[in-house]
PATORDO-790108 format. One line per field, with one value per residue (C-alpha): residue number from 1; x negated, y negated, z. Coordinates in nm, 4 decimals. Layout:
BEGIN
k	NUM, ... .
xx	X, ... .
yy	Y, ... .
zz	Z, ... .
# end
This chain:
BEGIN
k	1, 2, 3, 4, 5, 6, 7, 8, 9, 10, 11, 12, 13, 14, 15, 16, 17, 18, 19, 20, 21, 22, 23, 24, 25, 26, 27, 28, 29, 30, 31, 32, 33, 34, 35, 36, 37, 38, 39, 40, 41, 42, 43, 44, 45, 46, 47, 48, 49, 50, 51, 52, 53, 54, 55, 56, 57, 58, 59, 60, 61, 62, 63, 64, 65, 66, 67, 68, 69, 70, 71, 72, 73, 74, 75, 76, 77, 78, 79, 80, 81, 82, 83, 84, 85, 86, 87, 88, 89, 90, 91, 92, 93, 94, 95, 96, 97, 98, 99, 100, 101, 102, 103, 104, 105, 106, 107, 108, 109, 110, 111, 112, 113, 114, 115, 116, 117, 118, 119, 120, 121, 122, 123, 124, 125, 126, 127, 128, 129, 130, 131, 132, 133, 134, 135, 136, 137, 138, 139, 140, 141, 142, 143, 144, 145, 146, 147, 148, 149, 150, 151, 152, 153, 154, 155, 156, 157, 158, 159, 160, 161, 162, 163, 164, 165, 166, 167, 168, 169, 170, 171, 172, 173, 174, 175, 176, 177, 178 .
xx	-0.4294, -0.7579, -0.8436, -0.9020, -1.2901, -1.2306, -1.3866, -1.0694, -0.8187, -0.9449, -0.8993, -0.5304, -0.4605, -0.5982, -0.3975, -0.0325, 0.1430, 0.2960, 0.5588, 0.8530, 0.7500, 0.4757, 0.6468, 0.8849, 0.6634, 0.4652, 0.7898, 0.8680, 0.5217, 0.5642, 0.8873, 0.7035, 0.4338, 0.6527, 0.7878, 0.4623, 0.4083, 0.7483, 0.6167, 0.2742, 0.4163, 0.6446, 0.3588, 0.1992, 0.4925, 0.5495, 0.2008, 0.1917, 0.5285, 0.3627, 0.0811, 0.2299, 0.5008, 0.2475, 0.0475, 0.3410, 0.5492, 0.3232, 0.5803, 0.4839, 0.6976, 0.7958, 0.6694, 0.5372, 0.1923, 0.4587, 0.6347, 0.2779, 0.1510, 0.4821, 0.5230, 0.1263, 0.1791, 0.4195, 0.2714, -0.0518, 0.1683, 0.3471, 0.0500, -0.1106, 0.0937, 0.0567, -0.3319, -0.3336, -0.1254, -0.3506, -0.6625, -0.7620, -0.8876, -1.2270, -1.5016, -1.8222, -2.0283, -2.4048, -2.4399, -2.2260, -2.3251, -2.5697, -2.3055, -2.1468, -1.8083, -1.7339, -1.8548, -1.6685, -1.3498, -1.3855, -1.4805, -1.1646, -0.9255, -1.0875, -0.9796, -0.6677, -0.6026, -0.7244, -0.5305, -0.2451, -0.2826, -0.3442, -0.0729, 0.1750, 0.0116, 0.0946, 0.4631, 0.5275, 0.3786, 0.5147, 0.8609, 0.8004, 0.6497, 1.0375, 1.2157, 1.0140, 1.0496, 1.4785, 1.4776, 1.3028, 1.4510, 1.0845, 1.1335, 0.8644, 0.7151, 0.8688, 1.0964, 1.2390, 1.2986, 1.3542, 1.0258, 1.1680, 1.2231, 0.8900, 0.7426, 1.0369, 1.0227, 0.6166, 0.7216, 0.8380, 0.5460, 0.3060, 0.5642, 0.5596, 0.1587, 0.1471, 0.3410, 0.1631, -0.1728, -0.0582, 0.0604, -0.3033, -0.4625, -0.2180, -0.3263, -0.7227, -0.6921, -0.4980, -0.8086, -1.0255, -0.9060, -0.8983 .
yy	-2.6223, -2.4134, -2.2194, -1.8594, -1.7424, -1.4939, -1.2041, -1.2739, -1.3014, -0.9207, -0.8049, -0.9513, -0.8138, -0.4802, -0.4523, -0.4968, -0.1916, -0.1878, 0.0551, 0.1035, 0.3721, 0.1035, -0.1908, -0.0238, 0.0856, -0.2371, -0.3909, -0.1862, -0.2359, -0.5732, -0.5979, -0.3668, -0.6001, -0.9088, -0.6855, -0.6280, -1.0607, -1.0936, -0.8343, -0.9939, -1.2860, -1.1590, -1.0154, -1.3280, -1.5125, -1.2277, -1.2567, -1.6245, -1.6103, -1.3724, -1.5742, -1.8973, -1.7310, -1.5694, -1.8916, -2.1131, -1.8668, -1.6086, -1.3780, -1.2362, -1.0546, -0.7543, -0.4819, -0.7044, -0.4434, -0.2110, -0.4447, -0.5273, -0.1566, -0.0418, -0.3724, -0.3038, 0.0669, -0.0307, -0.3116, -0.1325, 0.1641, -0.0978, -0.2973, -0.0169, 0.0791, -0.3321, -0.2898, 0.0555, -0.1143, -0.3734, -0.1862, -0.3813, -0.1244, -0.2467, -0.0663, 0.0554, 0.0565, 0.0972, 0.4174, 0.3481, -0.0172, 0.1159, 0.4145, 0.4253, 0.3211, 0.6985, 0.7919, 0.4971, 0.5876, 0.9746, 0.8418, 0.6116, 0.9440, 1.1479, 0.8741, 0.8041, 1.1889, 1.2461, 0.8781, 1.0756, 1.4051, 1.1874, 0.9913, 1.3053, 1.4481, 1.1117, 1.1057, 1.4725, 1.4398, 1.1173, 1.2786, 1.5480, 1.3261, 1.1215, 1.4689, 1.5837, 1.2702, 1.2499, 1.6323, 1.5683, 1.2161, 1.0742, 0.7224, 0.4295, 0.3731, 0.0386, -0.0777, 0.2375, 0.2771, 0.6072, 0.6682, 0.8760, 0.4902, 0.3917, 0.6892, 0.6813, 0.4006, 0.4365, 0.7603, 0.5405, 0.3098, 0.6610, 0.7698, 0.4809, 0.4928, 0.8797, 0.7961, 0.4341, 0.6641, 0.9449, 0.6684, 0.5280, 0.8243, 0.9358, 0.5795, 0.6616, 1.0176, 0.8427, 0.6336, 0.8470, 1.1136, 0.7629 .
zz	-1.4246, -1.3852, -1.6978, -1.6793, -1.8225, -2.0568, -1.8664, -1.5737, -1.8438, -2.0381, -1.6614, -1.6378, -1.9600, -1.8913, -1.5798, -1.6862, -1.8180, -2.1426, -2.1645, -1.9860, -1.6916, -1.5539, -1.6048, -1.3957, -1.1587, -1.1594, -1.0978, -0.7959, -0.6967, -0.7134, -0.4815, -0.2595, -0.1772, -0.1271, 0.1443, 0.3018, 0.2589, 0.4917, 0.7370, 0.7424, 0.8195, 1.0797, 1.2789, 1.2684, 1.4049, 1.6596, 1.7485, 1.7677, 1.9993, 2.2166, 2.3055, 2.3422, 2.6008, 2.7747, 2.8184, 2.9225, 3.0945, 3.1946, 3.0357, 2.6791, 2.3762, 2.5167, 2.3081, 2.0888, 2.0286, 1.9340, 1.6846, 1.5550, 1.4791, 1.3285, 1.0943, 0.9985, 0.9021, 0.6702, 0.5276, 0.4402, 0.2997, 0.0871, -0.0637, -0.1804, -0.4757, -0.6087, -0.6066, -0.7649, -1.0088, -1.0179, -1.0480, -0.7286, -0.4694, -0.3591, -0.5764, -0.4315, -0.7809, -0.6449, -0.7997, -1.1507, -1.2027, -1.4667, -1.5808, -1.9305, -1.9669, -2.0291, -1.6735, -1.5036, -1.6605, -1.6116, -1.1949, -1.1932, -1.2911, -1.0697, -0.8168, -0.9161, -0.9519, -0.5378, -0.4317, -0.5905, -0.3717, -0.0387, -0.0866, -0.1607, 0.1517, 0.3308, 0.2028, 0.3077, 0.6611, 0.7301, 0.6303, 0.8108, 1.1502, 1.0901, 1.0854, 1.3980, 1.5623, 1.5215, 1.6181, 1.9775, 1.9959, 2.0579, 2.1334, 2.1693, 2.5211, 2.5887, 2.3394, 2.3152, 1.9617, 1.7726, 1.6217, 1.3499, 1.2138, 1.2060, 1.0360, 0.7625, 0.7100, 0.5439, 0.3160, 0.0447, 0.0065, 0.0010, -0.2407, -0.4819, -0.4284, -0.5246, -0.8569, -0.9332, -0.8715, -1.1591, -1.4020, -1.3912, -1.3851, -1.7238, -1.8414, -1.8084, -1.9356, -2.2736, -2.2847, -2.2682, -2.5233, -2.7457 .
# end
């Protein structure tokens, strides 16, 4: 078994709650993005499918671009609430690489403060796009599918990411105030 430098194993530690509310959530979080592995998966199966009928039968997956960007949107809404969890958003650092710790964590809540309004925002429109959706009874062009399904079906990852996002950003603030 590889062994883990010490700087990768401070990191591990540092990302894995230790009370109850983000265990819970890092739980959930967890379970979400084993959801968005299947999907993944799925779309590459799909995709795989498609090409292989249309090469040999001239005859691909019918609406399989529609399969593709509805299993997509929901795998990207739930993977994000595992890396917030994670700390494992990609960091631009060009301009805090030389920052004190002080500034870095004060930068992180800030983010994790405005991931938690944009995902809120995302929950409530995508809601409100599935409730706007059932009303007219807009379906997809050729599958046909009720779209309200497709844009309920990404409120709850946005939701778990809005509250992964304010347990972070309560976790830097405790640090901070030491």
């Amino acid at each position: 078994m590889a062994d883990i430098n010490p700087i990768q194993k401070e990191v591990q530690e540092a990302t894995v709650p230790r009370d109850k509310l983000g265990l819970f959530l890092l739980r959930w979080s967890q379970i979400s993005a084993f959801i968005a592995v299947i999907l993944l998966i799925a779309i590459c199966i799909t995709s795989t499918i498609s090409v292989v009928s249309r090469w040999l039968f001239n005859q691909p997956v019918t609406g399989d671009v529609e399969l593709v960007q509805i299993a997509c949107a929901l795998a990207i809404s739930a993977f994000l609430p595992y890396a917030q969890m994670k700390n494992s958003h990609i960091i631009v650092d060009f301009f805090t690489v030389k920052a004190s710790p002080l500034i870095k964590d004060s930068l992180d809540l800030i983010a994790a403060l405005l991931l938690a309004i944009v995902s809120a925002l995302l929950t409530w429109r995508s809601a409100e796009g599935a409730i706007s959706t059932y009303k007219w009874k807009t379906t997809t062009m050729i599958l046909g599918w009720p779209e309200w399904i497709a844009h309920i079906t990404i409120a709850p990852g946005f939701a778990l990411l809005c509250l992964t996002a304010l347990y972070t950003a309560y976790i830097k603030l405790r640090s901070l105030r030491g």
